[in-house]
ZATORZA-640287 format. One record per residue (C-alpha): x, y, z; residue in three letters; residue number from 0. Coordinates in nm, 4 decimals. Layout:
<atoms>
atom xx:X; yy:Y; zz:Z; r:Ala; k:NUM
...
</atoms>
This chain:
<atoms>
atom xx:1.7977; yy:-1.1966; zz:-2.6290; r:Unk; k:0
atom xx:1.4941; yy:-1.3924; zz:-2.5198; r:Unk; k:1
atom xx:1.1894; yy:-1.2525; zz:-2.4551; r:Unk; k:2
atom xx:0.8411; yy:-1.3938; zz:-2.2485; r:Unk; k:3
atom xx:0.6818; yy:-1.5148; zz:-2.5715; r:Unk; k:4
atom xx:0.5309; yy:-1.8782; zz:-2.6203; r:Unk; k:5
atom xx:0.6559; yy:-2.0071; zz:-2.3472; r:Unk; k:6
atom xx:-0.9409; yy:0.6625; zz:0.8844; r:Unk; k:7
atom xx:-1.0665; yy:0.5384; zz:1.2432; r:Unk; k:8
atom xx:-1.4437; yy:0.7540; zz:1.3040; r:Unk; k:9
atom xx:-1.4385; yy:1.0346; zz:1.5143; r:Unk; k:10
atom xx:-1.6358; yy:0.9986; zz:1.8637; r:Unk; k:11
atom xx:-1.9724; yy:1.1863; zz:1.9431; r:Unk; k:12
atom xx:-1.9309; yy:1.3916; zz:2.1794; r:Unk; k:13
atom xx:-2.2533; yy:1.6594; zz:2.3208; r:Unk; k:14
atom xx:-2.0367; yy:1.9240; zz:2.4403; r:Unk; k:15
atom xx:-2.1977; yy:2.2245; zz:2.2396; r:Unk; k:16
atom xx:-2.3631; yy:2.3189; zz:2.5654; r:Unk; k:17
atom xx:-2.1765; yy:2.2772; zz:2.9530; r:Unk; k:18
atom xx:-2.4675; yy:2.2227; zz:3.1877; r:Unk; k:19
atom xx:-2.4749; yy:2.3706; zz:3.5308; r:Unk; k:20
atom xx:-2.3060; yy:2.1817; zz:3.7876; r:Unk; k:21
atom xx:-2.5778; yy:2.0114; zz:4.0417; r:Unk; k:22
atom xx:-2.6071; yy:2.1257; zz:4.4098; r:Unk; k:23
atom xx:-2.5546; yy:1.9046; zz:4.6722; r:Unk; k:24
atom xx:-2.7946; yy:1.6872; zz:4.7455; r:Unk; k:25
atom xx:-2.9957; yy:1.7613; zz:5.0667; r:Unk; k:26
atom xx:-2.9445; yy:1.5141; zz:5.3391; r:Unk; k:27
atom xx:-3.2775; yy:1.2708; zz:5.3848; r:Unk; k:28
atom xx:-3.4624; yy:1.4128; zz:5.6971; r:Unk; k:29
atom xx:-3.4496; yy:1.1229; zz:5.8522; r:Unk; k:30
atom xx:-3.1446; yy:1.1090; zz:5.8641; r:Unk; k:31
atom xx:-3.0732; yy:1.4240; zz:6.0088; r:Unk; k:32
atom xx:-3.3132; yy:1.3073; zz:6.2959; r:Unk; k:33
atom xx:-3.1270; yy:0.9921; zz:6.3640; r:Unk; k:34
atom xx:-2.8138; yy:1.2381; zz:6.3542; r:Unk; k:35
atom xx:-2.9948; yy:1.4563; zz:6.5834; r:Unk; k:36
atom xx:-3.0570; yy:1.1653; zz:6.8219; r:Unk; k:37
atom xx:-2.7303; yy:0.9829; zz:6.8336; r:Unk; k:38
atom xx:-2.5480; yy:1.3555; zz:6.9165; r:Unk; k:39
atom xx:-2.8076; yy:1.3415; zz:7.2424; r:Unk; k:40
atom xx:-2.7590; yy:1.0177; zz:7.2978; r:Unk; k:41
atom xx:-2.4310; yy:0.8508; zz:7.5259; r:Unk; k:42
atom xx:-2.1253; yy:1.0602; zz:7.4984; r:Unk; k:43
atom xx:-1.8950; yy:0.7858; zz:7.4394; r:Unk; k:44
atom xx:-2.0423; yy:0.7196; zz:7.0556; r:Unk; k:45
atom xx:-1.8726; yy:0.9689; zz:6.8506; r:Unk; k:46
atom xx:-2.0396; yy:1.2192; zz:6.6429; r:Unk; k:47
atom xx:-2.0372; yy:1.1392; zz:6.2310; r:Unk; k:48
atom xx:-1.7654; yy:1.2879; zz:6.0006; r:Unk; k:49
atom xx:-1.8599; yy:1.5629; zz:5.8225; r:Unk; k:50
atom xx:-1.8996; yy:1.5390; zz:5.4553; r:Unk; k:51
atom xx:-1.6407; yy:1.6719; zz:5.2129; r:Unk; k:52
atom xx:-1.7397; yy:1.9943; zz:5.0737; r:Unk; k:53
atom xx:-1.8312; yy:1.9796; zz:4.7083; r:Unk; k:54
atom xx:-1.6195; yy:2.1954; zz:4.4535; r:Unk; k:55
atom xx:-1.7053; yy:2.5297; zz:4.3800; r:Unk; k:56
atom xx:-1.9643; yy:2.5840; zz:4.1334; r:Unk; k:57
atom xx:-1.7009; yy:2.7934; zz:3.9284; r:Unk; k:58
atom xx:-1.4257; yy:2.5141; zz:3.8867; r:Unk; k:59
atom xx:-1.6611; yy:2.2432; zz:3.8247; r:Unk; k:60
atom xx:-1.8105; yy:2.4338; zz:3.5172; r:Unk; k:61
atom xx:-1.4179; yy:2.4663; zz:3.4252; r:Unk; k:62
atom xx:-1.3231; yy:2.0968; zz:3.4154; r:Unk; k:63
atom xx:-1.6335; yy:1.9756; zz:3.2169; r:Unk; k:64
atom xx:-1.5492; yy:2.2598; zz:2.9864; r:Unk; k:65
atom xx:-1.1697; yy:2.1511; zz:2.9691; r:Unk; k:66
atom xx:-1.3186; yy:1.7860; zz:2.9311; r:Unk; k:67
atom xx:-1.5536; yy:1.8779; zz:2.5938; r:Unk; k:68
atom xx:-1.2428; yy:2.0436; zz:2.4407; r:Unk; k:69
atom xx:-1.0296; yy:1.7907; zz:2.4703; r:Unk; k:70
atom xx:-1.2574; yy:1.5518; zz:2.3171; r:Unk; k:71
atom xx:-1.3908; yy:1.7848; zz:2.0357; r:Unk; k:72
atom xx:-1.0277; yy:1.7644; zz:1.9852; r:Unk; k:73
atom xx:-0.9901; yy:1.3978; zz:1.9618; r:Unk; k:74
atom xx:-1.2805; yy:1.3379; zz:1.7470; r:Unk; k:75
atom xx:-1.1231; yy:1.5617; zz:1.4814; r:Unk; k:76
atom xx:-0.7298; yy:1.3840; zz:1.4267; r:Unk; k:77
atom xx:-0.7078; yy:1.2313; zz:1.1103; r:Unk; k:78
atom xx:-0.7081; yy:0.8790; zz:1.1041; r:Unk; k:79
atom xx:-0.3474; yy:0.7464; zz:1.0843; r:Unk; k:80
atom xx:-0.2470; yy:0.5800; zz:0.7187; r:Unk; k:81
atom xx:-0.1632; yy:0.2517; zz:0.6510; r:Unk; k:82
atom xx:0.2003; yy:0.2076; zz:0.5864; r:Unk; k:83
atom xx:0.3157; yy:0.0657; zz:0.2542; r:Unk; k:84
atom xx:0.6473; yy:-0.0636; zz:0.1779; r:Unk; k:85
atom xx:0.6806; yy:-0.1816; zz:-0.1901; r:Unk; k:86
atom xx:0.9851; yy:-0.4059; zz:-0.2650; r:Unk; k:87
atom xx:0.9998; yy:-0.6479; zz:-0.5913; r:Unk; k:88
atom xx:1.1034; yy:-0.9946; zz:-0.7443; r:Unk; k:89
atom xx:1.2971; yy:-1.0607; zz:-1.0171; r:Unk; k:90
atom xx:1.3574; yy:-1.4349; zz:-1.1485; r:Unk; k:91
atom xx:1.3421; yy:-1.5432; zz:-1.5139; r:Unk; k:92
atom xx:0.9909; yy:-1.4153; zz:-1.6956; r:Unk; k:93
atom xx:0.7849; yy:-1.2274; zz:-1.4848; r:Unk; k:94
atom xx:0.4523; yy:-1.3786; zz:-1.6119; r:Unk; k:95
atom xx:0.4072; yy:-1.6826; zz:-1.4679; r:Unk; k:96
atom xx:0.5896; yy:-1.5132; zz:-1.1171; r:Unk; k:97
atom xx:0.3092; yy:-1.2663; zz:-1.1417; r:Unk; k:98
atom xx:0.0327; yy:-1.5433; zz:-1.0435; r:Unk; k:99
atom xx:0.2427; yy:-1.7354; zz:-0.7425; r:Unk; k:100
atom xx:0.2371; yy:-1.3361; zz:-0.5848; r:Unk; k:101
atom xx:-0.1535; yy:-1.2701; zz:-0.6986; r:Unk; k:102
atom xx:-0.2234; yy:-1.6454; zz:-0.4992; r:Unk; k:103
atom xx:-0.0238; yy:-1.5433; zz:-0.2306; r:Unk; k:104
atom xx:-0.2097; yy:-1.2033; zz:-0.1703; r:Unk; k:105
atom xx:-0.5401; yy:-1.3816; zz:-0.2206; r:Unk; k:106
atom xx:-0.4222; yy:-1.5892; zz:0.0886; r:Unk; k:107
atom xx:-0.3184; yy:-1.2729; zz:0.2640; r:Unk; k:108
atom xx:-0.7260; yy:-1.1794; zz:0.2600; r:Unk; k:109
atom xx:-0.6960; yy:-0.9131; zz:-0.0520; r:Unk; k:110
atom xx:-0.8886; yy:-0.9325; zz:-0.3102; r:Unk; k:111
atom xx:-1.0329; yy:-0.7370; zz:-0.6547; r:Unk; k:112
atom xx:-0.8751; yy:-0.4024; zz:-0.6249; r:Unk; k:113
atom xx:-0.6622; yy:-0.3996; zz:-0.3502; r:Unk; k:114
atom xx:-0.4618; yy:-0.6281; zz:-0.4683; r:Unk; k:115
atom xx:-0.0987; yy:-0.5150; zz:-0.5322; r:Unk; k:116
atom xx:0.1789; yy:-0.7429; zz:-0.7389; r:Unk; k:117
atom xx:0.2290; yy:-0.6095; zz:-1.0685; r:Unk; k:118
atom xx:0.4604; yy:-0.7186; zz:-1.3452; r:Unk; k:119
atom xx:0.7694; yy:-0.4328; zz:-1.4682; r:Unk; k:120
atom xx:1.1237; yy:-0.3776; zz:-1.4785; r:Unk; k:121
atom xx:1.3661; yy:-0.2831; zz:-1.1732; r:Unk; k:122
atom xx:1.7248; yy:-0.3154; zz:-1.0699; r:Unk; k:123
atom xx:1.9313; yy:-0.0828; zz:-1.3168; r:Unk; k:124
atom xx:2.1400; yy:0.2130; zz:-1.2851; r:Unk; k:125
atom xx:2.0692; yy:0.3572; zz:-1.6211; r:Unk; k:126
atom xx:1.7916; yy:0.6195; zz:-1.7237; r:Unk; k:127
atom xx:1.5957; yy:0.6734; zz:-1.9856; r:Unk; k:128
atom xx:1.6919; yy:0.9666; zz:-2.1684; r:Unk; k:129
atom xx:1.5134; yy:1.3079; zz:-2.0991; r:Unk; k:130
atom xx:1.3067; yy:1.2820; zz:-2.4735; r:Unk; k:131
atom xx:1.1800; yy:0.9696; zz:-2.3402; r:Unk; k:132
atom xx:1.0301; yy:1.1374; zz:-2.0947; r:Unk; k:133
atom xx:1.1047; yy:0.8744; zz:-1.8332; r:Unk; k:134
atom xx:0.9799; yy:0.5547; zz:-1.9973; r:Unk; k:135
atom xx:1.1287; yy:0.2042; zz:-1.9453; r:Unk; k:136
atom xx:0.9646; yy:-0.0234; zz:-2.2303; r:Unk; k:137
atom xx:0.9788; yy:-0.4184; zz:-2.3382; r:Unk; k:138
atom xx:1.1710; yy:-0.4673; zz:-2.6052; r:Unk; k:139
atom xx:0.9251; yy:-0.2923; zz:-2.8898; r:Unk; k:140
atom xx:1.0068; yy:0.0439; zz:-2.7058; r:Unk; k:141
atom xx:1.1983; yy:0.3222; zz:-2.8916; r:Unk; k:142
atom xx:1.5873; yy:0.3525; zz:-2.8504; r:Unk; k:143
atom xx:1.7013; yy:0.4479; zz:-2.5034; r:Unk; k:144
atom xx:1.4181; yy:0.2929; zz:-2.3265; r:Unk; k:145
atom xx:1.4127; yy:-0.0819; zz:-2.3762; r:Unk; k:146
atom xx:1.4333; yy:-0.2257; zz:-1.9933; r:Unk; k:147
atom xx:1.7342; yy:-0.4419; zz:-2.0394; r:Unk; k:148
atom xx:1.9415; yy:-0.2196; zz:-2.2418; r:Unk; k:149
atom xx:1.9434; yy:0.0235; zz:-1.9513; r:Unk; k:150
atom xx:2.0177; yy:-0.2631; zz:-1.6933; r:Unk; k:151
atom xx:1.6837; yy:-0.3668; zz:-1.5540; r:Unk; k:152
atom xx:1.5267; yy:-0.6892; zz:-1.5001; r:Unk; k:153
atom xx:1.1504; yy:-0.8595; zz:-1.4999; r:Unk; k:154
atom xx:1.0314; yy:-0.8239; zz:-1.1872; r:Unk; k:155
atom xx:0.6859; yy:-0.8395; zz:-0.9552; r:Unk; k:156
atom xx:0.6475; yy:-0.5789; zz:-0.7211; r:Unk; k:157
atom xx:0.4265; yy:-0.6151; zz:-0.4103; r:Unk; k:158
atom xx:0.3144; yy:-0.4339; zz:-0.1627; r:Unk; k:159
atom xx:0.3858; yy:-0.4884; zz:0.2504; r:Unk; k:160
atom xx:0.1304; yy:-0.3336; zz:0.4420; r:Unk; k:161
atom xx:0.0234; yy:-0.3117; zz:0.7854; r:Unk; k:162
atom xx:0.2378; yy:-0.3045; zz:1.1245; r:Unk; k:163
atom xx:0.6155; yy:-0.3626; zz:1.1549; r:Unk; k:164
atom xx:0.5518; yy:-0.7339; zz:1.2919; r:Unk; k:165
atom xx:0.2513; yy:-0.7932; zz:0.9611; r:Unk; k:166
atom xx:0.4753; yy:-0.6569; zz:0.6938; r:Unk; k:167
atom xx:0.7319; yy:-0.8998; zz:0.8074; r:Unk; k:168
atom xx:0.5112; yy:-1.1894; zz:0.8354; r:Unk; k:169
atom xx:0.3791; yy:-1.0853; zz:0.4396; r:Unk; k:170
atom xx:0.7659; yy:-1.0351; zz:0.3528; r:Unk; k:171
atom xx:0.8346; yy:-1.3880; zz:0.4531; r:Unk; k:172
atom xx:0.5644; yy:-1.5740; zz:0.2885; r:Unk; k:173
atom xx:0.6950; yy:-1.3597; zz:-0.0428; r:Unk; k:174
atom xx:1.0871; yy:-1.4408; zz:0.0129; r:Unk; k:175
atom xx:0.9026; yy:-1.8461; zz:0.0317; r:Unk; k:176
atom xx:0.7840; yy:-1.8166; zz:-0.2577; r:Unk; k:177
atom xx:1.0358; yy:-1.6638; zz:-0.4185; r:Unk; k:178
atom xx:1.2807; yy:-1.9684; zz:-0.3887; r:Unk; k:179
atom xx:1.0352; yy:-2.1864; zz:-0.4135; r:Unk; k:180
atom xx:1.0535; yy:-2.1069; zz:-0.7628; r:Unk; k:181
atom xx:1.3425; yy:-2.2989; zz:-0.8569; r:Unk; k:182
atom xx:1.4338; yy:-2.6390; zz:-0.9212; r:Unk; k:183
atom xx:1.7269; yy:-2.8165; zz:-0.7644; r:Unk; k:184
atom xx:2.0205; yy:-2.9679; zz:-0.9223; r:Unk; k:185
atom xx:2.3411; yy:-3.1305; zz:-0.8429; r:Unk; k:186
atom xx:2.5400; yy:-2.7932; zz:-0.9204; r:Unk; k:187
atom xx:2.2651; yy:-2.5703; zz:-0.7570; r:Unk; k:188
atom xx:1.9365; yy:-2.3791; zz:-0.7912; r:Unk; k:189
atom xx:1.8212; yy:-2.3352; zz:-1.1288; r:Unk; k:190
atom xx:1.5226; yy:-2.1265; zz:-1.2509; r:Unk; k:191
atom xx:1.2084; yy:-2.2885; zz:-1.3477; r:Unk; k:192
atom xx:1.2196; yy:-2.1169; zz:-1.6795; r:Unk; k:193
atom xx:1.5879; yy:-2.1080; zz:-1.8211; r:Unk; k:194
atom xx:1.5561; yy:-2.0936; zz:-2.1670; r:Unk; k:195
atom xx:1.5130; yy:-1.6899; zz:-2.0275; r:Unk; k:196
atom xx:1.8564; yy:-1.5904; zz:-1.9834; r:Unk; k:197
atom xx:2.0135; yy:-1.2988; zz:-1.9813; r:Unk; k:198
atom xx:2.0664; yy:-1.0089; zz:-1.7701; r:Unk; k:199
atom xx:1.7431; yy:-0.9099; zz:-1.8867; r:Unk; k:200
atom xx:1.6122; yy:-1.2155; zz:-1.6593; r:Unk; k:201
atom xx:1.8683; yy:-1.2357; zz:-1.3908; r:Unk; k:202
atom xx:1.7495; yy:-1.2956; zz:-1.0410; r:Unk; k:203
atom xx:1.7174; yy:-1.0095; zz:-0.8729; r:Unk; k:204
atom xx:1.5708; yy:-0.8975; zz:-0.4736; r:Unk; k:205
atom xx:1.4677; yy:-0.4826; zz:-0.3982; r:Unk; k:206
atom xx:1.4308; yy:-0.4502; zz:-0.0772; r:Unk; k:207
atom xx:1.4172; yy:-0.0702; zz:0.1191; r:Unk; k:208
atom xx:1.7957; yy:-0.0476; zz:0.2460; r:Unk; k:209
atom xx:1.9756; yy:-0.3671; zz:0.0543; r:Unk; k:210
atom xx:2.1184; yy:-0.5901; zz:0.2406; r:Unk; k:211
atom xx:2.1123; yy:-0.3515; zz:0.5226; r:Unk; k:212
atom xx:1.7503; yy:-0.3944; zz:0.5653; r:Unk; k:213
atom xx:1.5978; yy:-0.5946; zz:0.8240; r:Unk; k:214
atom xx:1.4440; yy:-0.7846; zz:0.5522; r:Unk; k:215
atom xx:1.7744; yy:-0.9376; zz:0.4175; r:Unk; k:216
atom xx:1.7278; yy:-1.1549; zz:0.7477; r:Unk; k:217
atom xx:1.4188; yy:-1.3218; zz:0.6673; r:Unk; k:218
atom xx:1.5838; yy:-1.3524; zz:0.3118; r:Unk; k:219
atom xx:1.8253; yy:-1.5644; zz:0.4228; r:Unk; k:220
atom xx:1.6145; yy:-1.7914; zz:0.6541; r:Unk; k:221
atom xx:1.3621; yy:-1.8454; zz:0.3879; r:Unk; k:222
atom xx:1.6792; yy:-1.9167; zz:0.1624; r:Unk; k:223
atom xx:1.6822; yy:-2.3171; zz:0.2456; r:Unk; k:224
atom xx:1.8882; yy:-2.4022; zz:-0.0464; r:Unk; k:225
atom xx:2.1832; yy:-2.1609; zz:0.0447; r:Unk; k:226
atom xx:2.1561; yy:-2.0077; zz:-0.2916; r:Unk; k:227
atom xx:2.3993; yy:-1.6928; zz:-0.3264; r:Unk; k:228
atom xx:2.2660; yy:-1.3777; zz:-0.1593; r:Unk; k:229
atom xx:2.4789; yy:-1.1479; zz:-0.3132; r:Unk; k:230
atom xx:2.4676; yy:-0.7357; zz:-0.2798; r:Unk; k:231
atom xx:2.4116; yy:-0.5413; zz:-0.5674; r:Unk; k:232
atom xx:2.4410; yy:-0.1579; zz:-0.7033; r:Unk; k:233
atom xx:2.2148; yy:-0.2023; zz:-1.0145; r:Unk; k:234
atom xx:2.3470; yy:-0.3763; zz:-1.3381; r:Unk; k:235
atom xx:2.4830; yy:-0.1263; zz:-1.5676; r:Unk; k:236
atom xx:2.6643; yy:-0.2398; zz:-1.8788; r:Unk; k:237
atom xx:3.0262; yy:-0.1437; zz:-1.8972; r:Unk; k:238
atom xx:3.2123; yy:-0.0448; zz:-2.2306; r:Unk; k:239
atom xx:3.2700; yy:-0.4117; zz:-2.3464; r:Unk; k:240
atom xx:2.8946; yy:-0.4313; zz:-2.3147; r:Unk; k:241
atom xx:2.9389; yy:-0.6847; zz:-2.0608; r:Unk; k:242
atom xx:2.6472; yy:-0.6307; zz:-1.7392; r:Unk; k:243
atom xx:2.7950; yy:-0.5683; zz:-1.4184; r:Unk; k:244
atom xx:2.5364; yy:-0.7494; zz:-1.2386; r:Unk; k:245
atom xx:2.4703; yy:-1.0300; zz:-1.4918; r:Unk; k:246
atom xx:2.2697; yy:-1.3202; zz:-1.5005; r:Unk; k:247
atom xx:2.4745; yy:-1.5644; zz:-1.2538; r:Unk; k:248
atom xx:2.3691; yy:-1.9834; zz:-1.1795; r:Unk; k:249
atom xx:2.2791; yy:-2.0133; zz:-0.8623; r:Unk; k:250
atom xx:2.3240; yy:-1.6060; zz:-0.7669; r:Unk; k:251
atom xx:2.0144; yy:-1.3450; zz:-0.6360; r:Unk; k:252
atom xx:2.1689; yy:-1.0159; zz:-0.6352; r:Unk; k:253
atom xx:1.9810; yy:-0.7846; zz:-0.3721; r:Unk; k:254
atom xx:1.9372; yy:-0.4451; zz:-0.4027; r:Unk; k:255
atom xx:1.7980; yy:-0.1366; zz:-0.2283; r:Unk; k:256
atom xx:1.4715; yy:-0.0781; zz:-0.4002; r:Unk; k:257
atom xx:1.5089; yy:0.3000; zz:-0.2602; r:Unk; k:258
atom xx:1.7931; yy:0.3519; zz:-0.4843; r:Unk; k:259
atom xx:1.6839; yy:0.1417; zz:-0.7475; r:Unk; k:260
atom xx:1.2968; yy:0.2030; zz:-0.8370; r:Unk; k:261
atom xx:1.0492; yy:-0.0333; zz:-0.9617; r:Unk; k:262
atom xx:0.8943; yy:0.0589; zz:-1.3504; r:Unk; k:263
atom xx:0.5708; yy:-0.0923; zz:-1.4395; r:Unk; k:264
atom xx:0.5342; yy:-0.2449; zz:-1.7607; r:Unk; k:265
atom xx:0.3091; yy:-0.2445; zz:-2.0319; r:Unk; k:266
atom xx:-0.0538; yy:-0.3478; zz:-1.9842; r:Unk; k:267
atom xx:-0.0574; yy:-0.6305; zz:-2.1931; r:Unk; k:268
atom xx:0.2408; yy:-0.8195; zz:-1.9751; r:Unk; k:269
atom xx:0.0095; yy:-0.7880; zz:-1.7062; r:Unk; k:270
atom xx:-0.1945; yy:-1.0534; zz:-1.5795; r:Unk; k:271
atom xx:-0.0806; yy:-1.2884; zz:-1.8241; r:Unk; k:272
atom xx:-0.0795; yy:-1.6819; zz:-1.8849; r:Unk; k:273
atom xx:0.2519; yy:-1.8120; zz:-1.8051; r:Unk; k:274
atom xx:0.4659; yy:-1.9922; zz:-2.0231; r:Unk; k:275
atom xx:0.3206; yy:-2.3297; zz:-2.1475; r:Unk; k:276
atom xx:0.0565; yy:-2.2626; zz:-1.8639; r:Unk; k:277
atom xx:-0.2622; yy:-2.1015; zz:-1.8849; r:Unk; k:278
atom xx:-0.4317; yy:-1.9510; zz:-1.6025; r:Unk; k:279
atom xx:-0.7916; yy:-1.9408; zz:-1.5386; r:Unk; k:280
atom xx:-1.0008; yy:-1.6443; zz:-1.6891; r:Unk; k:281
atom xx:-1.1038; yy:-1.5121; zz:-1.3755; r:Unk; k:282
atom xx:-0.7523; yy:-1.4028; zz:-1.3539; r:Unk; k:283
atom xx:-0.5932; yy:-1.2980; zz:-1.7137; r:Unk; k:284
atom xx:-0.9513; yy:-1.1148; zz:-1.7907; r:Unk; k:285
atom xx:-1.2048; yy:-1.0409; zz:-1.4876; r:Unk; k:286
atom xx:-0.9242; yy:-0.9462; zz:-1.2573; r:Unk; k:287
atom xx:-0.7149; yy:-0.7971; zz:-1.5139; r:Unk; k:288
atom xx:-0.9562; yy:-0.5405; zz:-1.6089; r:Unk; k:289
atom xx:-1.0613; yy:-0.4484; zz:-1.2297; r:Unk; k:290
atom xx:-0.6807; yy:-0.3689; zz:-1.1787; r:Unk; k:291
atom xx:-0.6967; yy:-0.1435; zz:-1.5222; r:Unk; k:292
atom xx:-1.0647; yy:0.0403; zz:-1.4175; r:Unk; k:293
atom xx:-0.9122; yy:0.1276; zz:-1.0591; r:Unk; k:294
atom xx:-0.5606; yy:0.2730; zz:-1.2263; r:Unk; k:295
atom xx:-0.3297; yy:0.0001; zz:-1.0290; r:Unk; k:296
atom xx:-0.2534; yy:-0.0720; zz:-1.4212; r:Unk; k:297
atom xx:-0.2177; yy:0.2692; zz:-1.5522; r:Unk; k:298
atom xx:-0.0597; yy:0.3565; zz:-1.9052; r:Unk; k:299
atom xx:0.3428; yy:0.3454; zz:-1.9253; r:Unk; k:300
atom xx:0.3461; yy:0.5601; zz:-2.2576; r:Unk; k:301
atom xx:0.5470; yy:0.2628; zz:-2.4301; r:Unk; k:302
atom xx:0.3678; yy:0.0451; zz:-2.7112; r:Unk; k:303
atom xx:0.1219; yy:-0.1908; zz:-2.6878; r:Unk; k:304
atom xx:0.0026; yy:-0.5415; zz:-2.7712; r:Unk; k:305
atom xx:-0.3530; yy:-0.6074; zz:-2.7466; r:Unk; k:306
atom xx:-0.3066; yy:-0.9822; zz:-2.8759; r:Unk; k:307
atom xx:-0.0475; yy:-1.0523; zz:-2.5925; r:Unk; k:308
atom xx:-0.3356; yy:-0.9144; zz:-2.3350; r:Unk; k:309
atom xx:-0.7051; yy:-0.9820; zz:-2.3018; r:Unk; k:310
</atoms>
């Protein structure tokens, strides 16, 4: 088995605690009631002005500016409407080094610090941790029953899509870019940048909400320029032989419906890390690392944990 190692919108002000009085009409100037005076006494064939409309009774005018105030007291109170968030995840070979390209990526996006999202853990298997484990997926240091690949996960990076329908497919496409952008091309097909990593454990892997039956799986496929196989998966689970289900297959991306098939952060010190043979800058494996650990968007797992691997 190989592992990772050495290598709300404000509310409006409205001043409707009081209705004031509606005002009378105003009085007509007096001189124009004398030039109305004069052109009535004046030739017959000019014809007399047309009245003014009446004004609205007192009593129903006090009842629409009331009506008014409510309805914007009632306004100015609606929450403001949440961002949506649709988290889907990555899974190709060590999740490390994939961790950065998704980090860059967002920092292109305009987030920064904090709201940041891509994080490093384990996703696409059908197994679960047993109930003493009390839900835990762990690297391979974790106690029996809970080691990621045994119960049919993969490394992955999940990241967040945010905003409108038409943003979170703009973000989902400059992901799926970047995704196959990370491999190399040879005469037999696609091949991971890192494939000394193999193993279910490592397989490549796509969660996205509804599978292939997600609108997504479209912009999959036209950001898939190398025609690698887009293949649909039910989470790896390893049968009797031992042998995966959904292995780790040349060439192959098996996607999956992340609603089915949740995402499991991993341990602390996996996050944020240099890649393999490649070390990123410090402003990334420490400064950032420890904003995203202060703020809880790297919160404890419960599994063990390797300072030295971290910062």
């Amino acid at each position: 088995m190989a592992a990772c190692v050495q290598r709300p919108a404000a509310a409006a002000r409205h001043q409707c605690s009081r209705v004031a009085p509606p005002r009378r009409a105003a009085a007509v100037p007096r001189c124009a009631a004398q030039g109305q005076q004069r052109s009535s006494s004046g030739s017959g064939s000019q014809a007399a002005p047309a009245p003014a409309p009446a004004p609205a009774p007192l009593s129903q005018q006090a009842s629409l500016a009331a009506a008014a105030c409510a309805l914007a007291a009632l306004l100015s109170t609606q929450p403001a409407v949440a961002e949506e968030i649709v988290p889907v995840y990555f899974g190709n070979g060590c999740f490390w080094g994939r961790q950065f390209d998704y980090v860059s990526a967002e920092q292109r996006l305009g987030r920064s610090g904090a709201d940041l999202s891509a994080v490093v853990g384990y996703a696409g298997g059908r197994a679960a941790p047993p109930p003493e484990a009390g839900g835990r997926v762990c690297y391979y240091s974790g106690k029996p029953g809970t080691v990621y690949e045994d119960l049919g996960h993969a490394e992955t990076v999940q990241v967040e899509l945010r905003g409108g329908e038409g943003e979170q497919a703009a973000q989902f496409r400059r992901f799926a870019e970047i995704y196959f952008q990370q491999f190399r091309k040879t005469p037999f097909g696609m091949l991971r940048l890192d494939p000394q990593d193999a193993g279910a454990g490592y397989r490549n892997v796509i969660g996205v909400p509804g599978g292939v039956g997600s609108p997504y799986f479209k912009i999959l496929q036209e950001a898939n320029v190398n025609d690698m196989r887009l293949l649909p998966g039910k989470g790896n689970i390893y049968d009797a032989s031992g042998k995966p289900t959904e292995g780790d297959e040349f060439n192959t991306v098996w996607v999956v419906d992340s609603n089915e098939l949740g995402f499991y952060q991993a341990e602390a010190y996996h996050q944020f890390h240099n890649g393999i043979g490649e070390k990123f800058p410090a402003s990334y494996t420490r400064d950032l690392k420890k904003v995203m650990v202060e703020t809880g968007k790297v919160a404890p797992t419960g599994c063990p944990e390797y300072g030295f691997l971290g910062f």
